[in-house]
N, C-alpha and C positions, 0 to 999 in steps of 0.2 A: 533448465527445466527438464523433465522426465514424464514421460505419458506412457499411458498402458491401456490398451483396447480390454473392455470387459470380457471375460468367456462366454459369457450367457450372454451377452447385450453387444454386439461388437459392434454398434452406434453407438453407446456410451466407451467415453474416454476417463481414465482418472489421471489428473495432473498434481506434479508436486515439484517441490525444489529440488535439483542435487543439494551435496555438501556444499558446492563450488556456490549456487545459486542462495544455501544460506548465509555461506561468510560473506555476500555481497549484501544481501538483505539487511546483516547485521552491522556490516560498513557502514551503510548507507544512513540507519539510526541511528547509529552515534555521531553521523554528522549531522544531523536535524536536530536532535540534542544537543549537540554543543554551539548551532546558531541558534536554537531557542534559548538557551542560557543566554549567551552572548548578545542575544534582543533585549534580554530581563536585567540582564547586571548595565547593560546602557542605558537603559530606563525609555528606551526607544517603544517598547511595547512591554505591558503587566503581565504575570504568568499566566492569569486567566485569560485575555486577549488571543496568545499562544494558544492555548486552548481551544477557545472557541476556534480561531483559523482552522485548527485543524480542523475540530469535530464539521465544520461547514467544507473545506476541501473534501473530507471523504464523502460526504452527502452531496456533494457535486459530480466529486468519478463515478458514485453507484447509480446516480441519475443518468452520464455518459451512459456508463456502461448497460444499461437499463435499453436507454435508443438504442444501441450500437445492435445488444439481441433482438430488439424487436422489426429492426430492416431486413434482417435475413431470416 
């Protein structure tokens, strides 16, 4: 990851990926992608199911992540 103090604002932060932090990024979704296949071609879970999981995991971290600001 990579941060940078604003000039005007130097309590604001801007954060991003390196290069190194996107080939990880992009690892990382191609193996979620080839177990979400591999769910769907086993007939273990429908592609929609896959779906929904997700769309409710991220509505979970931004709820985390929601408490986690509001303690400090």
């Amino acid at each position: 990851m990579h941060h940078q103090r604003c000039r005007i604002d130097r309590r604001a932060v801007r954060v991003g990926l390196t290069q190194s932090g996107r080939n990880i990024r992009d690892i990382i979704a191609r193996l979620f992608a080839r177990h979400a296949q591999g769910l769907i071609e086993s007939n273990a879970l429908e592609a929609q199911s896959v779906m929904d999981i997700s769309h409710i995991l991220k509505r979970i971290e931004r709820y985390w992540k929601d408490q986690i600001r509001y303690i400090y």
